[in-house]
PDBQT receptor file of N, H, CA, C and O in Angstrom, charges set to zero:
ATOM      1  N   UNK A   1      43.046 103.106  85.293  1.00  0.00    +0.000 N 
ATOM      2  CA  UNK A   1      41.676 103.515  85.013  1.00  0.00    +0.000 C 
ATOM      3  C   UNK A   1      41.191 104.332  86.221  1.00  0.00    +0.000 C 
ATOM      4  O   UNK A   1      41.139 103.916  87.378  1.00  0.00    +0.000 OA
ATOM      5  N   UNK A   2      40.897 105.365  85.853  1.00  0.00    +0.000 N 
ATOM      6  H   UNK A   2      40.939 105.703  84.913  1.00  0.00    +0.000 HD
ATOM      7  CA  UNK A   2      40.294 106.629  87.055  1.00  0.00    +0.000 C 
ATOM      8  C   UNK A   2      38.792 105.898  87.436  1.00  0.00    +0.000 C 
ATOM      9  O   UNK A   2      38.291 104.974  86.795  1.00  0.00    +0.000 OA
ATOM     10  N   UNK A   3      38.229 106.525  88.596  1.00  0.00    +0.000 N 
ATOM     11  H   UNK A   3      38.636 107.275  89.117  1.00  0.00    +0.000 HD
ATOM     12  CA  UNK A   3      37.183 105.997  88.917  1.00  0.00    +0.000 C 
ATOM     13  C   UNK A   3      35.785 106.120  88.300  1.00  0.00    +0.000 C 
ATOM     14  O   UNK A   3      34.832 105.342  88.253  1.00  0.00    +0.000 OA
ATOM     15  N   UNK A   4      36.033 107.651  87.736  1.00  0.00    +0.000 N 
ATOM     16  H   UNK A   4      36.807 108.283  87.774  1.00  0.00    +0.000 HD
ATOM     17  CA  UNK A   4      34.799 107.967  86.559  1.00  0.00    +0.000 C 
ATOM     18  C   UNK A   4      34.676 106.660  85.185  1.00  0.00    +0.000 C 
ATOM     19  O   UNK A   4      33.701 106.275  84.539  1.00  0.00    +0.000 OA
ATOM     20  N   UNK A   5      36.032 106.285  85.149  1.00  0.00    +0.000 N 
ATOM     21  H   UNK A   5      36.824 106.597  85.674  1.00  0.00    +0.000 HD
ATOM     22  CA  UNK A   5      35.817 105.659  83.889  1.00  0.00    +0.000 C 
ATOM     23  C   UNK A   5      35.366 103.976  84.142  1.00  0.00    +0.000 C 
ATOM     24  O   UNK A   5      34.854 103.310  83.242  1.00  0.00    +0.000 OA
ATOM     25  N   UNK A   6      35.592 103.546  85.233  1.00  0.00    +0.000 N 
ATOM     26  H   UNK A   6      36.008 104.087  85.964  1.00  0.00    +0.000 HD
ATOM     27  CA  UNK A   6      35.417 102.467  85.484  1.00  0.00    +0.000 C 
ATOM     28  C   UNK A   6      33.869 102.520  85.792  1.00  0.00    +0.000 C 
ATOM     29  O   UNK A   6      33.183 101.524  85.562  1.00  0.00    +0.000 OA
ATOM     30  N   UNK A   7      33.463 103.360  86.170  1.00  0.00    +0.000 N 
ATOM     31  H   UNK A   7      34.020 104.169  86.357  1.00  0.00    +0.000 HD
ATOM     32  CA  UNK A   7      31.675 103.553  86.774  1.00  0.00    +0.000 C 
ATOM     33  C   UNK A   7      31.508 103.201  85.419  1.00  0.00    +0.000 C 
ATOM     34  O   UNK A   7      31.176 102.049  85.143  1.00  0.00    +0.000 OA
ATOM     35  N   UNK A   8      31.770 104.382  84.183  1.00  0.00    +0.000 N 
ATOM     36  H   UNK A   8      32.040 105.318  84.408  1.00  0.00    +0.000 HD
ATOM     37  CA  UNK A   8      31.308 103.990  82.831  1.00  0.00    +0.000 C 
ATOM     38  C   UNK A   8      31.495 103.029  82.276  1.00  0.00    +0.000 C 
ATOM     39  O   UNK A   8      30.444 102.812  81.674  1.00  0.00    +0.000 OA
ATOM     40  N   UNK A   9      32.326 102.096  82.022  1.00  0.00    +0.000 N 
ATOM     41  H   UNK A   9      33.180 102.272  82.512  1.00  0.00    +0.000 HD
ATOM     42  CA  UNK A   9      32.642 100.938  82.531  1.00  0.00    +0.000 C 
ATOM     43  C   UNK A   9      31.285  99.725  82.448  1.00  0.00    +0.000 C 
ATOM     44  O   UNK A   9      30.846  98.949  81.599  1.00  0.00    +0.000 OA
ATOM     45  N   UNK A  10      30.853 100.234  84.337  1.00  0.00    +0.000 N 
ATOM     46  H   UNK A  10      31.210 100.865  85.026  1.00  0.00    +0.000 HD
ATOM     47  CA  UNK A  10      30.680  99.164  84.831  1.00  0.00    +0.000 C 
ATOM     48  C   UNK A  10      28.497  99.473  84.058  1.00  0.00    +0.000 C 
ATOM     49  O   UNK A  10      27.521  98.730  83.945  1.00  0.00    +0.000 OA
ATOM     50  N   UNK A  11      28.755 100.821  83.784  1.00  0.00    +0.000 N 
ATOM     51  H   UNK A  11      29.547 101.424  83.875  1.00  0.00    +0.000 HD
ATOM     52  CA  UNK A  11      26.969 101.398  83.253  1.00  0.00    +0.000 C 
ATOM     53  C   UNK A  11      27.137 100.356  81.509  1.00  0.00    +0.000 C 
ATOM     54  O   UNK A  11      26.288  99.536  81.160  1.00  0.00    +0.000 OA
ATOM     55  N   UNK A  12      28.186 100.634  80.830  1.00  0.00    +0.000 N 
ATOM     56  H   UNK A  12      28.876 101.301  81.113  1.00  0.00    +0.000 HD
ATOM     57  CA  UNK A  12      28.031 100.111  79.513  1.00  0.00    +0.000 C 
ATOM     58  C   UNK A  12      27.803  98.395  79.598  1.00  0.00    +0.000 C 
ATOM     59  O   UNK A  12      27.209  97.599  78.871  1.00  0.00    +0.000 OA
ATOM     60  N   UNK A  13      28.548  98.266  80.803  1.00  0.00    +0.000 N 
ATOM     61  H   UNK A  13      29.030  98.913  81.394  1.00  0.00    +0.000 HD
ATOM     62  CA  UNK A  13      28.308  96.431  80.808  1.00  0.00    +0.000 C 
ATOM     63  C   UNK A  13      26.481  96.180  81.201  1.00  0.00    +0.000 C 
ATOM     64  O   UNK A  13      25.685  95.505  80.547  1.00  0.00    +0.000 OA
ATOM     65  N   UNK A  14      26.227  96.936  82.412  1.00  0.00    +0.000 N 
ATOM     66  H   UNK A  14      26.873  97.484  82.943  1.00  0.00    +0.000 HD
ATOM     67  CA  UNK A  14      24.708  96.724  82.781  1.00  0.00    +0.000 C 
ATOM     68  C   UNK A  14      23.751  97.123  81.866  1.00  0.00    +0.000 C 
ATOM     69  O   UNK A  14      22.706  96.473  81.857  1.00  0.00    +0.000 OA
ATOM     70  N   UNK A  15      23.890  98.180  80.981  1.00  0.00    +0.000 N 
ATOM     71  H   UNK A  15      24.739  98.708  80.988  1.00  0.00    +0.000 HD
ATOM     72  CA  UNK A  15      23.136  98.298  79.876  1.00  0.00    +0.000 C 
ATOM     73  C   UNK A  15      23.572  97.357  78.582  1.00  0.00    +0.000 C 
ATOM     74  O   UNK A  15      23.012  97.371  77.487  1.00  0.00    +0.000 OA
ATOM     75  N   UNK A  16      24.558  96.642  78.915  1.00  0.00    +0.000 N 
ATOM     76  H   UNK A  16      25.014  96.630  79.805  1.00  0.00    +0.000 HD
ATOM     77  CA  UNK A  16      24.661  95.501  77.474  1.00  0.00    +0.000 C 
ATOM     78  C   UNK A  16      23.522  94.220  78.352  1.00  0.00    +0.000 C 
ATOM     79  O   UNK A  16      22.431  93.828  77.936  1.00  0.00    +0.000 OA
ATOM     80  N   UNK A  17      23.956  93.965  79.135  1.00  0.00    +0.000 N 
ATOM     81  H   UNK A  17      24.841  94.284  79.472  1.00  0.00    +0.000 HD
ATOM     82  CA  UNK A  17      23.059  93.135  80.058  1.00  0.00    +0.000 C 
ATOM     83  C   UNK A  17      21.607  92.812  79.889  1.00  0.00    +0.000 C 
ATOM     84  O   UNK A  17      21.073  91.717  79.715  1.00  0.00    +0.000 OA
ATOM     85  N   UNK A  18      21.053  94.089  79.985  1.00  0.00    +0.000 N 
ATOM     86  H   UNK A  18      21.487  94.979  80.126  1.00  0.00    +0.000 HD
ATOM     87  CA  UNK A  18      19.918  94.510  80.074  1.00  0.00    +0.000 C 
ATOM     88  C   UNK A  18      18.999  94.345  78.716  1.00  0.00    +0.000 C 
ATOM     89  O   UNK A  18      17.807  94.055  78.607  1.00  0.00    +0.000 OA
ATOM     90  N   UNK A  19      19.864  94.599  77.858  1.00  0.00    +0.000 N 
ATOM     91  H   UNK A  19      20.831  94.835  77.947  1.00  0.00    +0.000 HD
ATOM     92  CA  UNK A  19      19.670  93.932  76.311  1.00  0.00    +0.000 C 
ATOM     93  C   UNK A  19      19.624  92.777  76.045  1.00  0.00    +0.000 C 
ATOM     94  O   UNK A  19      18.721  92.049  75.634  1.00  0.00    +0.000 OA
ATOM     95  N   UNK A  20      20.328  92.671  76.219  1.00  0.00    +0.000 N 
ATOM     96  H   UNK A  20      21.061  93.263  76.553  1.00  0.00    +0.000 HD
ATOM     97  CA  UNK A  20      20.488  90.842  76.260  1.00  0.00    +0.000 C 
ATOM     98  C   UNK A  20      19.302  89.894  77.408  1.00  0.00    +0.000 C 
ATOM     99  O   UNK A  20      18.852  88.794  77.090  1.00  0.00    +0.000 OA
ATOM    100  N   UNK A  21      19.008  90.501  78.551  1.00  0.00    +0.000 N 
ATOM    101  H   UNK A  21      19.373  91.395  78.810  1.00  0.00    +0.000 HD
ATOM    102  CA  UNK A  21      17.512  89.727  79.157  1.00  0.00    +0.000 C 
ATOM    103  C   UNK A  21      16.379  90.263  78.382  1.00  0.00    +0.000 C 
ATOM    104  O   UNK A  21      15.307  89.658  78.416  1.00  0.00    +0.000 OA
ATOM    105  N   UNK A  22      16.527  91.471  77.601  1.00  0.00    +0.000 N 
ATOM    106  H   UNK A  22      17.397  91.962  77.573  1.00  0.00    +0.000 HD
ATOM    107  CA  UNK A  22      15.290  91.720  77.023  1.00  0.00    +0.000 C 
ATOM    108  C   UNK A  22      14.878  91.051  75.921  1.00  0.00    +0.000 C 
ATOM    109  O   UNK A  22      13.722  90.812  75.570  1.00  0.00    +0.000 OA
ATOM    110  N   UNK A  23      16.180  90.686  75.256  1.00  0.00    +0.000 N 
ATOM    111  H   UNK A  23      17.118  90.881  75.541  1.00  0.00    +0.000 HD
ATOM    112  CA  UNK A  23      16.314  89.506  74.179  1.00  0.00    +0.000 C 
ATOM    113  C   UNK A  23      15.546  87.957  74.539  1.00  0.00    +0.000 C 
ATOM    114  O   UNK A  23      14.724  87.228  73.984  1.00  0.00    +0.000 OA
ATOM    115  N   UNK A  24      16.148  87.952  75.491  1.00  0.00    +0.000 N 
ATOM    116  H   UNK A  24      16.815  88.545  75.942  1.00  0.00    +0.000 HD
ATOM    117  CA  UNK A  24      16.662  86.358  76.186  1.00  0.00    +0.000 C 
ATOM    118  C   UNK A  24      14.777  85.901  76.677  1.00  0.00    +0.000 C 
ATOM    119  O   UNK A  24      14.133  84.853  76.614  1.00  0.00    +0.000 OA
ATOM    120  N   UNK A  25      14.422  87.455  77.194  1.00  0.00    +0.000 N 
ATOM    121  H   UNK A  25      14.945  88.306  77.245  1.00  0.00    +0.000 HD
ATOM    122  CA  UNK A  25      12.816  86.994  77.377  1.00  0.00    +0.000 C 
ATOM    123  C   UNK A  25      11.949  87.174  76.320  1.00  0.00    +0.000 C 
ATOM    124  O   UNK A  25      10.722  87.094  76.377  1.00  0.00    +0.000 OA
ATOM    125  N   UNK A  26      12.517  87.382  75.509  1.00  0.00    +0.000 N 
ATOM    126  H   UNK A  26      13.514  87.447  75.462  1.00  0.00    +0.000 HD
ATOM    127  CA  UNK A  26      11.329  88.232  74.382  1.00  0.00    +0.000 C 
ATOM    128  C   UNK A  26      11.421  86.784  73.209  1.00  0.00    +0.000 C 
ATOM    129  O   UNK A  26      10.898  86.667  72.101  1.00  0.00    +0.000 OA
ATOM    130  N   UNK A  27      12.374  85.730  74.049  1.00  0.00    +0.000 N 
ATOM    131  H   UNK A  27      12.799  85.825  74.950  1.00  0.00    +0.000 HD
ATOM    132  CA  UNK A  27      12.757  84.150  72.611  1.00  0.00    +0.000 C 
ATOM    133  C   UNK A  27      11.395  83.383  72.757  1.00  0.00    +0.000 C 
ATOM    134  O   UNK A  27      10.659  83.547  73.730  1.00  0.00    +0.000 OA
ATOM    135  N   UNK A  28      11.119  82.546  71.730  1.00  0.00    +0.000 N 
ATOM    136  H   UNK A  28      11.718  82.413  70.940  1.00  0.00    +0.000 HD
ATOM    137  CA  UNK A  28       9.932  81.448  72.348  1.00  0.00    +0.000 C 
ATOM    138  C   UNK A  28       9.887  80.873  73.982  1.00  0.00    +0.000 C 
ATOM    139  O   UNK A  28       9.193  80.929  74.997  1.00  0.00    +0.000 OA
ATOM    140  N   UNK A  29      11.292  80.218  73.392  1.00  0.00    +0.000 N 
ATOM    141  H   UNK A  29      11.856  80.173  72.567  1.00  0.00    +0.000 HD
ATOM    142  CA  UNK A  29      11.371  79.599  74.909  1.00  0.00    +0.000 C 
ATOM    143  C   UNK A  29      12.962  80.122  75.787  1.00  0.00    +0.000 C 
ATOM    144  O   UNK A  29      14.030  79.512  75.837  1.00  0.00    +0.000 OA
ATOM    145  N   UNK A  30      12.644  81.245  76.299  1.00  0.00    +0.000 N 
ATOM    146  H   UNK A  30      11.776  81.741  76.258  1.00  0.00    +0.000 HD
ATOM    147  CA  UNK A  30      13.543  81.485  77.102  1.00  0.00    +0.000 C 
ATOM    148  C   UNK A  30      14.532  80.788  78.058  1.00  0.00    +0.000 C 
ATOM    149  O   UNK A  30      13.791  80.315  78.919  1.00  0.00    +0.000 OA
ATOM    150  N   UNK A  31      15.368  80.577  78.268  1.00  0.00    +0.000 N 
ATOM    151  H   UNK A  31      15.970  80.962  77.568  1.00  0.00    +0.000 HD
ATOM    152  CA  UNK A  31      16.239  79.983  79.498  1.00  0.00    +0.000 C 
ATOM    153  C   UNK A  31      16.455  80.749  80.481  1.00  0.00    +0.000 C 
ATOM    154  O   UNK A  31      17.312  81.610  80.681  1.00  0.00    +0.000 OA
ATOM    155  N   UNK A  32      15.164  80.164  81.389  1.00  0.00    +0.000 N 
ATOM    156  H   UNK A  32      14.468  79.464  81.226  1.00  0.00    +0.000 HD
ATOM    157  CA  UNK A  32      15.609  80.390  82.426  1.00  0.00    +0.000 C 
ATOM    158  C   UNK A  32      16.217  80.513  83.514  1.00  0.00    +0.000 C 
ATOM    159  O   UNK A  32      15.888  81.154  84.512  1.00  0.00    +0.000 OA
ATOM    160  N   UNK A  33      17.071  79.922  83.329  1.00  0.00    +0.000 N 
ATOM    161  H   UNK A  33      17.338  79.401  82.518  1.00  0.00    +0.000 HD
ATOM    162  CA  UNK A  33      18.654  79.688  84.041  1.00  0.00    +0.000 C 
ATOM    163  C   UNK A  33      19.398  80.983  83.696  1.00  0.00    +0.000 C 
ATOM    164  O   UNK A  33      19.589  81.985  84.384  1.00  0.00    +0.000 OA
ATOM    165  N   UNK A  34      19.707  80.736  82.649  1.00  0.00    +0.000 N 
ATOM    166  H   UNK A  34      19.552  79.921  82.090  1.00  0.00    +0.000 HD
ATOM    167  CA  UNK A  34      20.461  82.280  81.660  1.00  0.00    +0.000 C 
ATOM    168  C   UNK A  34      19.885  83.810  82.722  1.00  0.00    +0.000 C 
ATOM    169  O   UNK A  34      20.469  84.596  83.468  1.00  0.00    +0.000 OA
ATOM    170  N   UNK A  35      18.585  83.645  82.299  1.00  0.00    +0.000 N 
ATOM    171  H   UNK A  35      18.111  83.006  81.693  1.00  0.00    +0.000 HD
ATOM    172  CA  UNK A  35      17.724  84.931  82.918  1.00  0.00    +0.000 C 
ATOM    173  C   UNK A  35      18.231  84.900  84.678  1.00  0.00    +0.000 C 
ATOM    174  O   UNK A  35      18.602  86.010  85.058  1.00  0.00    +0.000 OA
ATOM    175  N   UNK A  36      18.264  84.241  85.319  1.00  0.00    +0.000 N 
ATOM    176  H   UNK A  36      17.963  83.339  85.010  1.00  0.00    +0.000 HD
ATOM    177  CA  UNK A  36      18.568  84.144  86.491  1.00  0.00    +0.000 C 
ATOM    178  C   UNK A  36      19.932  84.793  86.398  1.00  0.00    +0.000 C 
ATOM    179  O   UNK A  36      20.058  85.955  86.786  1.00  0.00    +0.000 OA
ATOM    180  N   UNK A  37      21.061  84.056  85.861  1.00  0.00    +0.000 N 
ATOM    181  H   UNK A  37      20.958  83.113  85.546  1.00  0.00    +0.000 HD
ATOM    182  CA  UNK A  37      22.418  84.198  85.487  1.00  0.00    +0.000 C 
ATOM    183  C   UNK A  37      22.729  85.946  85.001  1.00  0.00    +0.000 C 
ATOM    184  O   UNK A  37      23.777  86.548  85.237  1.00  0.00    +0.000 OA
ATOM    185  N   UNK A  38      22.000  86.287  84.569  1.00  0.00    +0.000 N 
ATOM    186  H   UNK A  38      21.149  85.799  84.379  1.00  0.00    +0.000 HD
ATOM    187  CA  UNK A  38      21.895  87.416  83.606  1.00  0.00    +0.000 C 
ATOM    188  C   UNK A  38      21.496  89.136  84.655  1.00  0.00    +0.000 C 
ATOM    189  O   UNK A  38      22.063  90.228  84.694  1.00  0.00    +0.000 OA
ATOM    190  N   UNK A  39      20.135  88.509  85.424  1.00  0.00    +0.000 N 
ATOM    191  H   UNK A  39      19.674  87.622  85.393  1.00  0.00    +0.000 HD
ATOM    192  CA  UNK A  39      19.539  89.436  86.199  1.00  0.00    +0.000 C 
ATOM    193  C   UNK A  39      20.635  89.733  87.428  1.00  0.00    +0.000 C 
ATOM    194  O   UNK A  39      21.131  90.845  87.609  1.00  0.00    +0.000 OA
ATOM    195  N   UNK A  40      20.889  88.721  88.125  1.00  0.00    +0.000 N 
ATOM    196  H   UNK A  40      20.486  87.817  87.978  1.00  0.00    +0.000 HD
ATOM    197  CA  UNK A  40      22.110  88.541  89.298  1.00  0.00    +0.000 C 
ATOM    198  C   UNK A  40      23.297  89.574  88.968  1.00  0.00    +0.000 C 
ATOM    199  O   UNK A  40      23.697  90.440  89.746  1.00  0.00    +0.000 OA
ATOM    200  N   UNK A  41      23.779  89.332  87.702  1.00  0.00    +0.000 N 
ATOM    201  H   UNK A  41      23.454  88.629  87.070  1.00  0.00    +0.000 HD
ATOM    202  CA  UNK A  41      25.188  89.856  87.423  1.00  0.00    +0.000 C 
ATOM    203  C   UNK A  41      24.874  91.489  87.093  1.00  0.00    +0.000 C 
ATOM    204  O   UNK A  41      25.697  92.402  87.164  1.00  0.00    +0.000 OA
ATOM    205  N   UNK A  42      23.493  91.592  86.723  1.00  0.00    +0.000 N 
ATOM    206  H   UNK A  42      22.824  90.850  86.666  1.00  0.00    +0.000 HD
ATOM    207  CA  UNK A  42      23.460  93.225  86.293  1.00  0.00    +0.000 C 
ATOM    208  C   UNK A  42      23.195  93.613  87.660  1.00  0.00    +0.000 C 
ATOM    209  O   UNK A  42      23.927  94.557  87.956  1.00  0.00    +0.000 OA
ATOM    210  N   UNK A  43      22.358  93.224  88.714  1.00  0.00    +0.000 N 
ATOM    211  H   UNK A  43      21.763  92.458  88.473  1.00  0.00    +0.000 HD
ATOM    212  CA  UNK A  43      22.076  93.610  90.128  1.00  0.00    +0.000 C 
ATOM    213  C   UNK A  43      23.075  93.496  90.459  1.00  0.00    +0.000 C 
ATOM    214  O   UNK A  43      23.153  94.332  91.360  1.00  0.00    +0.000 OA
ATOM    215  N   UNK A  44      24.150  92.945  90.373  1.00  0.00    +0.000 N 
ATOM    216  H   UNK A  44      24.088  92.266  89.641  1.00  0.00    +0.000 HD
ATOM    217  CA  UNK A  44      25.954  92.792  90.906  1.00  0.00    +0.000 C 
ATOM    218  C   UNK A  44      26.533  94.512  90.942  1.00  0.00    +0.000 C 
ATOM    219  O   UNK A  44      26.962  95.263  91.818  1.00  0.00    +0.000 OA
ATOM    220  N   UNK A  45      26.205  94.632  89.151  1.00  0.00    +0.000 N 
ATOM    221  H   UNK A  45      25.857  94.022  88.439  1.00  0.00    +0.000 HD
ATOM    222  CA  UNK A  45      26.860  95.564  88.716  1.00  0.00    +0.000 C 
ATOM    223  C   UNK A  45      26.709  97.063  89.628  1.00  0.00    +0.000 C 
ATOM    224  O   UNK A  45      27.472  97.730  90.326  1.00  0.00    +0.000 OA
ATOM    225  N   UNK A  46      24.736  97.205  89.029  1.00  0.00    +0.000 N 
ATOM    226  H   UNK A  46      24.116  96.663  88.462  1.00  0.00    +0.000 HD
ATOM    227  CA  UNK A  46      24.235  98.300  89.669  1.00  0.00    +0.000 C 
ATOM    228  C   UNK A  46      25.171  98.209  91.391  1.00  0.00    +0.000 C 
ATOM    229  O   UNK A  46      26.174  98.920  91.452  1.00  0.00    +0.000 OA
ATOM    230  N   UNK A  47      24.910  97.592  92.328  1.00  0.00    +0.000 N 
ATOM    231  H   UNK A  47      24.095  97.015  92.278  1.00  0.00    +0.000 HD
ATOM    232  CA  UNK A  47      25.607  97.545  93.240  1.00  0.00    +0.000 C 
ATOM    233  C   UNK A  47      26.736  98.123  93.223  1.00  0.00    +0.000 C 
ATOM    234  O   UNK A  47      26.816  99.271  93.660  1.00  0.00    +0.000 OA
ATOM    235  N   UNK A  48      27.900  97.442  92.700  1.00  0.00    +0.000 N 
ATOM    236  H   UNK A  48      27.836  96.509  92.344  1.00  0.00    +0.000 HD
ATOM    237  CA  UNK A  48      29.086  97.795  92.660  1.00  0.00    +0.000 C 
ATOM    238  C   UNK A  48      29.281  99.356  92.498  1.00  0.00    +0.000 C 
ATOM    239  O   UNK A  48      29.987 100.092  93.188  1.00  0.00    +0.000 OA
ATOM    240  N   UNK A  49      28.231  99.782  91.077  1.00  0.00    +0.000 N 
ATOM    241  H   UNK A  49      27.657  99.185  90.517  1.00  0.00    +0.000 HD
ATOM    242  CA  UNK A  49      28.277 101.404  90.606  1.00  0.00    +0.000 C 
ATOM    243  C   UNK A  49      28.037 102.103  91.914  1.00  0.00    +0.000 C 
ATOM    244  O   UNK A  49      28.747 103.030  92.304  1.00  0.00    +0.000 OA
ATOM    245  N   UNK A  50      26.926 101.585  92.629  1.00  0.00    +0.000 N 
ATOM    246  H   UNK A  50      26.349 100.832  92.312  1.00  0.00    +0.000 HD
ATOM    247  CA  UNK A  50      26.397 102.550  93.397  1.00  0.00    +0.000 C 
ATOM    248  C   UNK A  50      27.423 102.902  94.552  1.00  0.00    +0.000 C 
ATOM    249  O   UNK A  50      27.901 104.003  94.824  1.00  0.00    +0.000 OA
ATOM    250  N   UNK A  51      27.639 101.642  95.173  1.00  0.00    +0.000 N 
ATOM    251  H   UNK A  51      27.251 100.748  94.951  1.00  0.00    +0.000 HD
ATOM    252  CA  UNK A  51      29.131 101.521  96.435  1.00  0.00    +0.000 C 
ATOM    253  C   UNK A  51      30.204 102.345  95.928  1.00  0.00    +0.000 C 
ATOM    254  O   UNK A  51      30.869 102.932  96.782  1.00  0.00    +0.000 OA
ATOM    255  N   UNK A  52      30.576 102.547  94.449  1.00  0.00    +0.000 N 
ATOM    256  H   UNK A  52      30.036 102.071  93.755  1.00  0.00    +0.000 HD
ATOM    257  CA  UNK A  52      31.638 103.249  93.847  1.00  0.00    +0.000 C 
ATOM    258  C   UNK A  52      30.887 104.850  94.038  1.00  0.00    +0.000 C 
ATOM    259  O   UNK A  52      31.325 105.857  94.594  1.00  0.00    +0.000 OA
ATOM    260  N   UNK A  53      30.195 104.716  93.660  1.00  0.00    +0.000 N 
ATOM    261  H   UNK A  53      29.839 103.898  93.208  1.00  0.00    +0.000 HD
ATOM    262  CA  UNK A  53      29.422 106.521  93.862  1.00  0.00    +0.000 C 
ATOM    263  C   UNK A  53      29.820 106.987  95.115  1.00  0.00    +0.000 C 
ATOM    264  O   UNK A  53      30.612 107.927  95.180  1.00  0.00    +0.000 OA
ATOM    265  N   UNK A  54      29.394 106.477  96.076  1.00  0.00    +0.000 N 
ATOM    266  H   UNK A  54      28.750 105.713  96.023  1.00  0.00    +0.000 HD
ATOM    267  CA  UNK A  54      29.134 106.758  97.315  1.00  0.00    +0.000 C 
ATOM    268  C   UNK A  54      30.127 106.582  97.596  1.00  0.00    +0.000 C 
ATOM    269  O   UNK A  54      30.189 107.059  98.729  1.00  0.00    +0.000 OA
ATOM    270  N   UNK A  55      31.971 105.819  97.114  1.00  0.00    +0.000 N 
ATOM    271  H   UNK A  55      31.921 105.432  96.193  1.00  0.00    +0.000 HD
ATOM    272  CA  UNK A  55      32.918 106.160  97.635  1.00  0.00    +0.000 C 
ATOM    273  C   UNK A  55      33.173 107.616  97.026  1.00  0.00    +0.000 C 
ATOM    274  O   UNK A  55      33.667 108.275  97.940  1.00  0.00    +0.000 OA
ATOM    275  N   UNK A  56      33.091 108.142  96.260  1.00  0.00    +0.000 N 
ATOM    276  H   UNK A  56      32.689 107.607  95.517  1.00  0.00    +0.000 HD
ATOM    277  CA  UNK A  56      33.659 109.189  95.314  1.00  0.00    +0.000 C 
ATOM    278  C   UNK A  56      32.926 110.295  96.276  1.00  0.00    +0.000 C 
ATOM    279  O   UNK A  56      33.599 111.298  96.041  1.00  0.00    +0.000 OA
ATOM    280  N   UNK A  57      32.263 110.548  96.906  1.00  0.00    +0.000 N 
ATOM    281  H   UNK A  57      31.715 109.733  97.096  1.00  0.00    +0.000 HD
ATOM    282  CA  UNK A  57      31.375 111.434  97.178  1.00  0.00    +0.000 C 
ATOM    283  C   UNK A  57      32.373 111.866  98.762  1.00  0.00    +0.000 C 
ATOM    284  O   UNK A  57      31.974 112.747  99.523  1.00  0.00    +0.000 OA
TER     285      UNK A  57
């Protein structure tokens, strides 16, 4: 996997993510654990993308 494709990759997972907390907050009663669990791993991601950018550059 080239590095372009893994960025895309790592954008399709943080935008599935991102769906899924918008879900996850939008329930009666949300879990907030989940949301914690959920927010962490997409802030993981963005990270990772960005450190990958800035190697490519």
């Amino acid at each position: 996997m080239n590095l372009q494709s893994h960025i895309e990759t790592l954008k399709q997972r943080h935008a599935s993510l991102d769906m899924r907390i918008t879900e996850e907050d939008h329930r009666p009663r949300p879990d907030d654990g989940q949301l914690v669990r959920m927010k962490l791993e997409k802030l993981r991601l963005k990270d990772q993308m960005e450190r990958l950018r800035g190697d490519s550059v």
